[in-house]
C-alpha positions in Angstrom: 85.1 117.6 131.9 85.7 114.4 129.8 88.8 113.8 128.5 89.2 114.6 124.6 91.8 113.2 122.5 94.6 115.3 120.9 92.9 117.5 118.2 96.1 116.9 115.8 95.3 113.2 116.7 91.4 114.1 115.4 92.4 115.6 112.3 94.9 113.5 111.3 92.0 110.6 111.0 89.8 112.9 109.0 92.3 113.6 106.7 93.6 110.1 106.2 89.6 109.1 106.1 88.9 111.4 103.3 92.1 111.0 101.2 92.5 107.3 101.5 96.3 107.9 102.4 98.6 108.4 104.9 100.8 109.9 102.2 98.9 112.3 100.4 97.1 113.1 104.5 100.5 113.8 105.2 101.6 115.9 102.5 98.3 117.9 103.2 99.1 118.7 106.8 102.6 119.4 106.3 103.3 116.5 108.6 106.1 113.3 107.9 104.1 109.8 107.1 105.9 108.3 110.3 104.5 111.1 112.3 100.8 111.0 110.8 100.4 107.4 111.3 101.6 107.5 114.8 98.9 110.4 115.6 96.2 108.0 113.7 97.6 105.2 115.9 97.2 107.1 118.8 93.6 108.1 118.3 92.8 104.7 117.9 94.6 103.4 121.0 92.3 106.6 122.9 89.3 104.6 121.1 90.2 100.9 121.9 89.8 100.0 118.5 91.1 100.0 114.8 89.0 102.4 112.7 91.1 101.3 109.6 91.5 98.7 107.2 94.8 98.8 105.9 96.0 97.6 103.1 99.4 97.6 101.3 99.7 101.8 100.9 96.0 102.1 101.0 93.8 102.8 104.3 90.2 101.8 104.2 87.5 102.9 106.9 86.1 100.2 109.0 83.0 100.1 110.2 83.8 101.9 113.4 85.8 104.8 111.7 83.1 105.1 109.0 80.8 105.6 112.2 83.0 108.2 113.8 83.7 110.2 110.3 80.5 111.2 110.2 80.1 112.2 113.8 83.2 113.9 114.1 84.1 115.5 110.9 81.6 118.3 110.8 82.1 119.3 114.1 86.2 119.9 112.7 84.7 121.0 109.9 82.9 123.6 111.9 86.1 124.6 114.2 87.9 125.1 110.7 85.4 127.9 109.8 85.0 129.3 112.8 89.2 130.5 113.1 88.8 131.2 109.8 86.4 133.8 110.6 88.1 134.6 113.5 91.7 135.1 111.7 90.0 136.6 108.4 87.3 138.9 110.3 84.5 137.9 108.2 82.0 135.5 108.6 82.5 132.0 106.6 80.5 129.1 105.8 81.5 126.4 104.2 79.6 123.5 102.1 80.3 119.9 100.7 79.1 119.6 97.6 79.3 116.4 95.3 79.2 116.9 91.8 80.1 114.5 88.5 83.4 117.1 86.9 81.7 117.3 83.5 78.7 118.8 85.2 80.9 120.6 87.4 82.6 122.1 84.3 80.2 122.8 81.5 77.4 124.1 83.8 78.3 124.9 87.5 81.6 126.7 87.5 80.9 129.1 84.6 78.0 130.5 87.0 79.8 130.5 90.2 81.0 133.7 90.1 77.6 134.3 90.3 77.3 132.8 93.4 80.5 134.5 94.8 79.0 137.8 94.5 75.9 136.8 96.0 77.2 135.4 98.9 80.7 136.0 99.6 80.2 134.1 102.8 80.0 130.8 101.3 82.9 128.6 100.6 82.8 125.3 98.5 84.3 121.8 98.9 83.7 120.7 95.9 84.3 116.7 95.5 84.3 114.7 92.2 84.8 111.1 93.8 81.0 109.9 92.9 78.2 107.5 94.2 77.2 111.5 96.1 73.7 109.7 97.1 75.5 107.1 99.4 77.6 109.4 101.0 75.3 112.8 101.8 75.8 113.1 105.6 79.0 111.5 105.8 81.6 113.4 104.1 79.2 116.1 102.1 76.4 118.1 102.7 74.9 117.6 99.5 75.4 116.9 95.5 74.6 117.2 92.1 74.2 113.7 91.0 72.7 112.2 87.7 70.0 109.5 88.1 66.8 108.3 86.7 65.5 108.0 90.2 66.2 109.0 93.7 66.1 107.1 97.2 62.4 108.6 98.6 64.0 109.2 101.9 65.9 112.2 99.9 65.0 115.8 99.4 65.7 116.2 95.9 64.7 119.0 93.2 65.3 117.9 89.3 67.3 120.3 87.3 66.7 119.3 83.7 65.1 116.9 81.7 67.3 116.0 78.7 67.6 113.7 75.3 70.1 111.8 74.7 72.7 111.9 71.7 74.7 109.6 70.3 78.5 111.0 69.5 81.3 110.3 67.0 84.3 111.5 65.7 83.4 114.1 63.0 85.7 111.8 60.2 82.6 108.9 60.8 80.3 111.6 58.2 83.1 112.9 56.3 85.1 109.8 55.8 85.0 107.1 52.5 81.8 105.5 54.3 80.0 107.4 56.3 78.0 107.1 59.0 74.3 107.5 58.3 72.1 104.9 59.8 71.9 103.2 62.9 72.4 99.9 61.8 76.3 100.8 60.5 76.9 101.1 65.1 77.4 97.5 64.6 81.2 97.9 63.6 81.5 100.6 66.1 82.1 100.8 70.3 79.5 102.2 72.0 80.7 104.2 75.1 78.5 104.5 78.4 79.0 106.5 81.0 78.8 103.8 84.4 76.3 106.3 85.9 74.0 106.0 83.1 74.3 102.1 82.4 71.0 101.9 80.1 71.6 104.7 77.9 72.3 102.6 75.1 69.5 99.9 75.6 67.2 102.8 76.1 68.2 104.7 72.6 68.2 101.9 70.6 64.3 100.4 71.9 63.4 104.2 72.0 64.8 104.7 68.1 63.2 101.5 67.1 66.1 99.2 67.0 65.8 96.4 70.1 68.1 94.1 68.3 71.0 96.3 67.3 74.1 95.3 69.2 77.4 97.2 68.7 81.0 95.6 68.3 81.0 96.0 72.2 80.3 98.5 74.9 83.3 100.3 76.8 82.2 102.2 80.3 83.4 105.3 81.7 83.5 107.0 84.8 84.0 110.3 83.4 81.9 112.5 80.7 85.3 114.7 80.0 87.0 111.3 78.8 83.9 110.3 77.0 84.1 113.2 74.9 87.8 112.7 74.4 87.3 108.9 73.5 84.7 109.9 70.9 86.3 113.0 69.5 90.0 109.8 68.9 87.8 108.0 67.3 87.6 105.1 70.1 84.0 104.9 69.8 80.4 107.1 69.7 79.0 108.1 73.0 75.6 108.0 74.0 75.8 111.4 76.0 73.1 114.0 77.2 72.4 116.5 74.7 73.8 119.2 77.0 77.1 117.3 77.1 77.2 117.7 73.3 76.4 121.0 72.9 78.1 122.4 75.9 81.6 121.0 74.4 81.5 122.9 71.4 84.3 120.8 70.3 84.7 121.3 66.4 85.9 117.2 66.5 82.7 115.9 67.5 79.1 115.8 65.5 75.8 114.2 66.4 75.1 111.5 64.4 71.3 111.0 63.2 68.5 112.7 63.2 66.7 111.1 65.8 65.0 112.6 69.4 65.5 109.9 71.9 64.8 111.1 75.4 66.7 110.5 78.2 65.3 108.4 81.3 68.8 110.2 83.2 68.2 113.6 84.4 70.7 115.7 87.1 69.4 116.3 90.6 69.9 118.1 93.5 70.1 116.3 96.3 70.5 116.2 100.0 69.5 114.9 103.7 66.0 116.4 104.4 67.4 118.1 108.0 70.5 119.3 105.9 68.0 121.9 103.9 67.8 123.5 107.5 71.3 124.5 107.5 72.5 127.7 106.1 75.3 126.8 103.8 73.1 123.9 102.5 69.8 126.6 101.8 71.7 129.3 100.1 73.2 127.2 98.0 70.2 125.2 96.9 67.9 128.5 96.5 70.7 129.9 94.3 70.9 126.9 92.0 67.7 126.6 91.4 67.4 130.0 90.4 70.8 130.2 88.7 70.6 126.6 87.0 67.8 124.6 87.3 64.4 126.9 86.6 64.0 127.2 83.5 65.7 123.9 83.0 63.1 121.6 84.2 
């Protein structure tokens, strides 16, 4: 039999890989940093090469250890269920999921239960990191991601189709000078989520105003802090109507009356071969039930 190296050594790299630290890898498996970098170190002297970049307190895959995430890290992930079904005397299956957290929590955890009682079996990973496309295969198994188009080489099944809003602060209508036409966005921030970078250029050619331009454009990376920028006052947000009406936040109102729809819509989406495995199928079939059909 080939020789393996140490299967401490093994999952120390994954976890180190997928947090991005020796500290918080450490902290996760109950281990000291000292001793969780020497196990790292000692899987890459087994190797013959560095599968890090390292940089101050941060660890970045190389090229090598990107190569040998992906081929190892299911296999642990697969040992992992398997003693847990031994220990726990039922049978467990585990998926990756990707998903952007506002999705995640206006419109996928409030039906989970759902899926709980379906399928007891099936145990989420759920990750909130981003770019999900990019990284199906190599850390998850699939994701929820929001896109106006998707790489062909995909499987991928549309959820909804959606119009986009623009945001504000309920005191922009109530206020001394309110808020009533398109034109008054040039005194305010527009705020764009970086997943959806033409939203605004889209709604203001769509509403039949190419030339407005607002006092600038902030981006975020999150639709909860979007919200939360809008509802302070920092700016209006040019969100998917289900955003908006999933917050029901008394702070926030949609400003004009105008249908603009969106060229953004959420997607399921995954490696064609993953659809043949079973965590990845029950959890697709559900969703489309549960979520996406009459959605679309």
């Amino acid at each position: 039999m080939r020789r393996l190296p140490p299967l401490t050594a093994i999952e120390a790299f994954v976890q180190v890989a997928r947090l991005g630290s020796i500290k918080a890898a450490a902290e996760e498996l109950a281990l000291s940093s000292p001793a969780l970098s020497r196990r790292v170190q000692s899987l890459e002297r087994f190797i013959g090469k560095p599968l890090f970049e390292r940089r101050h307190q941060a660890l970045r895959l190389n090229d090598d250890g990107e190569r040998l995430l992906g081929l190892i890290a299911p296999a642990l992930d697969a040992m992992t269920d398997a003693v847990e079904t031994m220990t726990s005397g039922t049978e467990l299956i585990r998926l990756r999921l990707g998903v952007l957290p506002l999705y995640a929590t206006q419109r996928l955890l409030p039906k989970l239960p759902d899926l709980k009682r379906k399928h007891p079996e099936l145990h989420l990973d759920v990750d909130t990191a981003g770019h999900g496309m990019a990284r199906l295969g190599d850390g998850l198994d699939a994701a929820i991601v929001i896109a106006r188009d998707i790489d062909p080489g995909l499987y991928a099944k549309r959820l909804d189709r959606n119009r986009v809003h623009v945001i504000g602060a309920r005191s922009l209508v109530e206020g001394p000078d309110p808020v009533t036409r398109p034109e008054q966005l040039s005194r305010l921030t527009a705020l764009v989520h970086r997943d959806m970078p033409e939203t605004f250029t889209a709604w203001r050619a769509a509403a039949g105003f190419p030339d407005l331009e607002p006092l600038a454009i902030d981006h975020f990376d999150s639709g909860n802090l979007m919200l939360e920028a809008a509802a302070q006052g920092l700016g209006v947000a040019f969100m998917l109507e289900s955003h908006y009406e999933s917050a029901r936040d008394e702070r926030l109102v949609r400003l004009f009356d105008l249908t603009v729809e969106s060229h953004y819509s959420y997607w399921f989406v995954c490696r064609p071969r993953a659809l043949s495995l079973r965590p990845v199928k029950i959890f697709h079939d559900w969703l489309i039930e549960a979520v996406g059909a009459d959605e679309v």
